[in-house]
N, C-alpha and C positions, 0 to 999 in steps of 0.2 A: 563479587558475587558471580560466580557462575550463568550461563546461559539457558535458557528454558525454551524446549522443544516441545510447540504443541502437534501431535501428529495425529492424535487418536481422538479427533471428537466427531458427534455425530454430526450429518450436516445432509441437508436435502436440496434439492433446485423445485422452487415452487413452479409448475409451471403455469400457469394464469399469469403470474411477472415475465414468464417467458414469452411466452406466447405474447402477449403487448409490448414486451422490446422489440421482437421481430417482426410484427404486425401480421402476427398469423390469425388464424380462426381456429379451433382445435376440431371441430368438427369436419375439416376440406381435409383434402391427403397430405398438403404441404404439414399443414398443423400433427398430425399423426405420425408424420415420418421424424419432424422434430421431437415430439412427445418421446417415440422410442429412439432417438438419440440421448437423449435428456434419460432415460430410464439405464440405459446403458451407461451412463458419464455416472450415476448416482452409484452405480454398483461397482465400478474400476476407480473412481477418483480416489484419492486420500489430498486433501488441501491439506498445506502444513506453515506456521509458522516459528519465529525464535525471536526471542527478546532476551535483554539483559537491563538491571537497574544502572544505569550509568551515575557516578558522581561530576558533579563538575568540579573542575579542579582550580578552577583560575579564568579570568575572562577577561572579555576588552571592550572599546569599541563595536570592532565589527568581528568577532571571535570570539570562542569560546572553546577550555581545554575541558576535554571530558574523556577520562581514563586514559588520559597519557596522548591523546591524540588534538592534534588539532581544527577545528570546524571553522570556516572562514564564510560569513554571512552576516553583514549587519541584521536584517531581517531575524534570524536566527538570535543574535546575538540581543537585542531589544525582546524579543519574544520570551528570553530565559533572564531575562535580569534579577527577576524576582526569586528563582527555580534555583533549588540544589541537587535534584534528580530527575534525570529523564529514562525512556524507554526505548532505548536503541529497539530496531525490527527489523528483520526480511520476511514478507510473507506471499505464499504461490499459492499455484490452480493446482501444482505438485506434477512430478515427471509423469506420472502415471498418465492424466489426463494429455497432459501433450502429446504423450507418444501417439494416446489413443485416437488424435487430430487430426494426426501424417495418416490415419488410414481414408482418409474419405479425399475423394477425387475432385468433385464438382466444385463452383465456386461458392453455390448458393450452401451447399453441404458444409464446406469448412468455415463459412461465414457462421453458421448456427453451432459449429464448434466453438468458435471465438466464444461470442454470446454465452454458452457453455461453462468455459473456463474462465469466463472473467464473475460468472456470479459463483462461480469454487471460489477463486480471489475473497470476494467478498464474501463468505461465510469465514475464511480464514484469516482476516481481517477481523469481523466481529466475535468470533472465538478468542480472539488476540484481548480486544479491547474489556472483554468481560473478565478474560484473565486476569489482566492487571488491575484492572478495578475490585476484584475480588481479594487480592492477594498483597494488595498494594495500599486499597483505598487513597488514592491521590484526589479524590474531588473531581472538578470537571477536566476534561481535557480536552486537547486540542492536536494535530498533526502537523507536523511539516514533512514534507517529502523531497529529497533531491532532485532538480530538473525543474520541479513543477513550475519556480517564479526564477527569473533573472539572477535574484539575489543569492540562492541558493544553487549552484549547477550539479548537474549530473556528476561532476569531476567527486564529487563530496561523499560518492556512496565510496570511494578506494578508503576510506578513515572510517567509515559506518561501518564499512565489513568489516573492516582489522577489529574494531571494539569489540564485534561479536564473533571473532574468530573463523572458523570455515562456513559458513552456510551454504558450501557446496557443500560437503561432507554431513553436517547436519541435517538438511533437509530439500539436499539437490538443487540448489541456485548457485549458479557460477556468477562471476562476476567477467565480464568483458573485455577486452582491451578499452571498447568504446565506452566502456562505462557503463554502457547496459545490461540487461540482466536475461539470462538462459535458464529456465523458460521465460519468457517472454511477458508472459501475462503473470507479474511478480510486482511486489511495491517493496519496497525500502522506506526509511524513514525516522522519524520521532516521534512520540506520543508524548506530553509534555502538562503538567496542571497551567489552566490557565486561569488567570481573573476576567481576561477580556476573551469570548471563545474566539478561536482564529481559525480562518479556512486560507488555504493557498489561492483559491478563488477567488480571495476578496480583491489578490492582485495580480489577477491576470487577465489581459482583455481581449483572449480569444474569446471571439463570438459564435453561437451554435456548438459551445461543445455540450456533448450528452452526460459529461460528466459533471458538471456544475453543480456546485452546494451551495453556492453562497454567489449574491449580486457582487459584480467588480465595482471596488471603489477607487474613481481612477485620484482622489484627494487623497486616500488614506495614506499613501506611502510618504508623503511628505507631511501630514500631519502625526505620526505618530514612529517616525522612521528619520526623518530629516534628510540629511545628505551622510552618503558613507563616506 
């Protein structure tokens, strides 16, 4: 199956969620100056993501072949046992917003670009996830992302891209030497049906981070993972 390029959906920056990420007021001039950045990112962004149905092909222990490629993660590999399709992804804030990032000087200014382009991310993200839910009906799902846990490294997104062919060329995300992704503010990954929901969160125990979905369970990995 071919790959599916979402680039054209609608998508807004609430800002009342803005505004309490950065802990502004909208009524002070800080609040104001972000609002018309925030006004400006709505009308230049275009978020884009791509996905492809993946089959798995064959699997192991701690691997799994899916369309010719191979993925090395017990994690990964326990999480798909059940699973005979997944949803390869790359999905961005998209080059437009970036570019539009490089113009702002100050520290505090490009800090509320961030903030910006990471909630473009996340509308292109859930444009992603409605997609396939719609087109797919898989049930519930769940994410894994390259990096995110031990078991799974960054190394992992060089096999995720090959699956889904150029996602520079598609939808402007390079892939790195380091492994990481140009723009920057991009996710890679799998969306996968699950029986049990799974967050990468549940094993990682960085503390204070703002992105957190889910309590770190520092038992789970050995109750439901064992030894790789």
């Amino acid at each position: 199956m071919d790959t599916t390029i979402l680039d054209d959906f609608a998508w807004r920056i609430e800002f009342p969620v803005l505004q309490e990420q950065l802990g502004l007021k909208k009524g002070d001039g800080y609040g104001q100056e972000a609002e018309a950045m925030a006004v400006q990112a709505e009308a230049i962004g275009r978020p884009k993501a791509m996905y492809r149905v993946g089959r798995i092909e064959s699997r192991g222990a701690s691997h799994v072949v899916i369309e010719g490629r191979t993925f090395t993660s017990r994690v990964l590999a326990v999480n798909l046992e059940k699973v005979h399709r997944v949803f390869p992804f790359v999905a961005t804030c998209g080059a437009e917003l970036d570019e539009w990032s490089t113009s702002f000087t100050s520290a505090l200014e490009k800090f509320w670009a961030e903030a910006i382009k990471g909630m473009a991310l996340g509308a292109s993200m859930r444009a992603l996830a409605e997609h396939i839910k719609d087109q797919h009906r898989p049930g519930d799902l769940s994410m894994m992302n390259p990096g995110s846990i031990e078991s799974w490294p960054l190394t992992e997104n060089k096999a995720l891209f090959s699956v889904l062919g150029d996602p520079k060329e598609s939808i402007g995300v390079e892939l790195m030497d380091s492994y990481f992704m140009k723009p920057g503010i991009s996710a890679s990954g799998m969306w996968f049906p699950a029986e049990h929901h799974f967050e990468n969160c549940m094993l990682c125990p960085m503390q204070n981070c703002p992105g957190r979905r889910a309590p770190y369970d520092k038992k789970m990995y050995e109750r439901r993972y064992g030894k790789d």
